[in-house]
N, C-alpha and C positions, 0 to 999 in steps of 0.2 A: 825576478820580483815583478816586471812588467809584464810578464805573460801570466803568473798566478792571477796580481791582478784583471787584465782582460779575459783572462775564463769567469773569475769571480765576477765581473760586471754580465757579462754573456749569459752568465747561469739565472744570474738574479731576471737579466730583462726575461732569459725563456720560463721562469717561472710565472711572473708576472704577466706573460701574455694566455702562457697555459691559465691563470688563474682567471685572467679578464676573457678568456673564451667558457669556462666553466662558468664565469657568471649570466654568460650572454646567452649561453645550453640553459640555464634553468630558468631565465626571466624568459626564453620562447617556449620554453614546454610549460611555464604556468600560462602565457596567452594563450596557449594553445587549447590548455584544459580549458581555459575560461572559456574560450569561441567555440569549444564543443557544448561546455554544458548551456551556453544563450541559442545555441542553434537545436539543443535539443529540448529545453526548454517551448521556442519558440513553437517547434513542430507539436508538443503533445498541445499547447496551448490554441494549434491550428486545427488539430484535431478532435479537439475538445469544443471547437467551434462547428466543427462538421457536423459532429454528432448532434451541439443542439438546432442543428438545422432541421437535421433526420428527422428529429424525434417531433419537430414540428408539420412537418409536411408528410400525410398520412400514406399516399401511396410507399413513399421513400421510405416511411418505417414499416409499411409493413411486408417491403422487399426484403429489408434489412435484417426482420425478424427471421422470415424465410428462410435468410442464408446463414443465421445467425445459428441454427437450430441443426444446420449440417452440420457445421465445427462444433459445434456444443456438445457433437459426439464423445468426444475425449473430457469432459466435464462431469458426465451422466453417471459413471462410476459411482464419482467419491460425492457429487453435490446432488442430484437426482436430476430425475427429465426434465421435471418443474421446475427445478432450482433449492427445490427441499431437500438438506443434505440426508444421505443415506446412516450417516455415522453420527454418534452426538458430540463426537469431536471433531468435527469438520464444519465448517460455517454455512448456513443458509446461503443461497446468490439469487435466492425469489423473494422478488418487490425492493434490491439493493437498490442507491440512485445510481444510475447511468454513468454518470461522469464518475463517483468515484471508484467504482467498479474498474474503467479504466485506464485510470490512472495508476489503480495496484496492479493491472497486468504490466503497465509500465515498469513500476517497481521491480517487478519480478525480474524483469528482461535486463533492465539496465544495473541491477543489483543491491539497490536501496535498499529492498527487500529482502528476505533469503528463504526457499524452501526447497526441498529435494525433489519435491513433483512438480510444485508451479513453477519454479527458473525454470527448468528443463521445457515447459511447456509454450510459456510466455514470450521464448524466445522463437520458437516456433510455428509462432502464430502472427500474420500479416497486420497492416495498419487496419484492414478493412475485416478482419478476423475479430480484432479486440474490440473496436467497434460493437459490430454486431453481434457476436457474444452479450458484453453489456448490456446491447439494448434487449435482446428475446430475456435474459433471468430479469432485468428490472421490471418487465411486464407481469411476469409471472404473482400470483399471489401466495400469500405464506401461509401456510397450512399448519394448525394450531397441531402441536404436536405434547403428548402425555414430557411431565418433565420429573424429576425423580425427588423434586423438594417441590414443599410450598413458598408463593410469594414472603418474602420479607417485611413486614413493618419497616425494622429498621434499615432494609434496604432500600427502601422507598425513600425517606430520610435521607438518604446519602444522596438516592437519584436524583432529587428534587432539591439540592444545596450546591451538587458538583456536578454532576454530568451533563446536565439537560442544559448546562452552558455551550456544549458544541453538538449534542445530538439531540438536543428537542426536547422537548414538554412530551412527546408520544414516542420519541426514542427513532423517529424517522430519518436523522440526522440529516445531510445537504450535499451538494454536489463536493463537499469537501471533507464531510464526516461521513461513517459508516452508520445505516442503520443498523439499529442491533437490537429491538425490539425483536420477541419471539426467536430467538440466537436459543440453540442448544443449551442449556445449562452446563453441562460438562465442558463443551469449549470455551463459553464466555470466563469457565473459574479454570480452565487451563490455560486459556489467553493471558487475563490478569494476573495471575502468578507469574510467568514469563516475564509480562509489564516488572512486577515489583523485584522479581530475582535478576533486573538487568540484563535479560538474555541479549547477546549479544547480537543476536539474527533481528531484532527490536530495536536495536539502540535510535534509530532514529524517528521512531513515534514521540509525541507528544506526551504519550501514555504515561512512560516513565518518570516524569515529572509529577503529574498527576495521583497516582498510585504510593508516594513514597509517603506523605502521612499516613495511610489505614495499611491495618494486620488483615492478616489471612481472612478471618472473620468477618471482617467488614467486607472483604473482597467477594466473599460466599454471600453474602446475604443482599447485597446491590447486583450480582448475578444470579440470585434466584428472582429479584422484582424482573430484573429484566427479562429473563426469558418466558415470566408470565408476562410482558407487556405483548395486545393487538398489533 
């Protein structure tokens, strides 16, 4: 009876310590997640300051451009030389803002994001790649391109109640939103369908939020203003 007992104590303490080592395993891997995501955090934030260095001191951008133009090889495909995408469902990257340009390659890289060509790409690409990248399509200007609807009234309407709260009165949006003035037609209304149908590869836009009061229809008609906006 005295030995049942002392297993039975023995069993409980090795439970109990296994259990206090399993708690102490997952309070240091959430510190851990936490000091990766503040140190990675801190770097795009350090690098987010690089660039508005660059962009201010002219010879340094227009090295930048320079080298910017070599990597941008692998861009030219799907977006164009300029930045004018070749496809109408592929987004503009001429006259984008700088920083958020890359930030999304960030995305790309570290998974926030998800696409079959850009992860694969973004991760590929140096701090001083995305960079410069960024800065040669920001420069670039957007070339008025034929779109397959006319402007919307009532998408105007929409732009001018909701959207132009984060991407502007001219749709130029800021180093935190995406310009999307003169955007394809096709992609801006295959983007926001994605937005409203929850894709999963989306989930962490804003978008979605956004999107869930208007139908499909709305969604066409505030993406055909938009892709006739300058």
């Amino acid at each position: 009876m005295q030995l049942a007992v002392a297993l039975s104590h023995s069993i409980t303490a090795t439970e109990q310590k296994s259990n206090a080592m399993n708690r102490l395993s997952s309070t240091l891997a959430g510190l851990l997640l936490l000091l990766g995501s503040q140190v990675q955090a801190e770097s795009v934030e350090s690098m987010l300051q690089e660039m508005a260095i660059i962009e201010k001191n002219t010879p340094l951008l227009q090295a930048a451009i320079e080298d910017g133009v070599e990597r941008a090889q692998l861009c030219f495909r799907c977006h164009g030389d300029d930045g004018n995408s070749k496809r109408d469902y592929i987004p503009n990257l001429a006259s984008q803002n700088a920083a958020y340009l890359f930030t999304q390659f960030e995305h790309f890289a570290n998974g926030v994001r998800k696409d079959y060509v850009m992860s694969k790409l973004a991760t590929a690409l140096t701090k001083e790649d995305r960079i410069n990248i960024a800065l040669y399509f920001s420069q670039k200007p957007v070339v008025v391109r034929e779109q397959p609807v006319a402007a919307s009234s009532k998408g105007e309407q929409i732009y001018k109640t909701t959207c132009f709260v984060c991407h502007g009165n001219a749709g130029h949006g800021s180093s935190q939103y995406p310009r999307i003035a003169g955007q394809p037609y096709e992609y801006l209304t295959k983007t926001l369908m994605r937005f409203m149908h929850n894709d999963p590869d989306r989930k962490n836009s804003p978008m979605i939020g956004v999107v869930q009061n208007m139908d499909e229809q709305q969604l066409r008609d505030v993406a055909s203003y938009i892709a006739h906006m300058p």
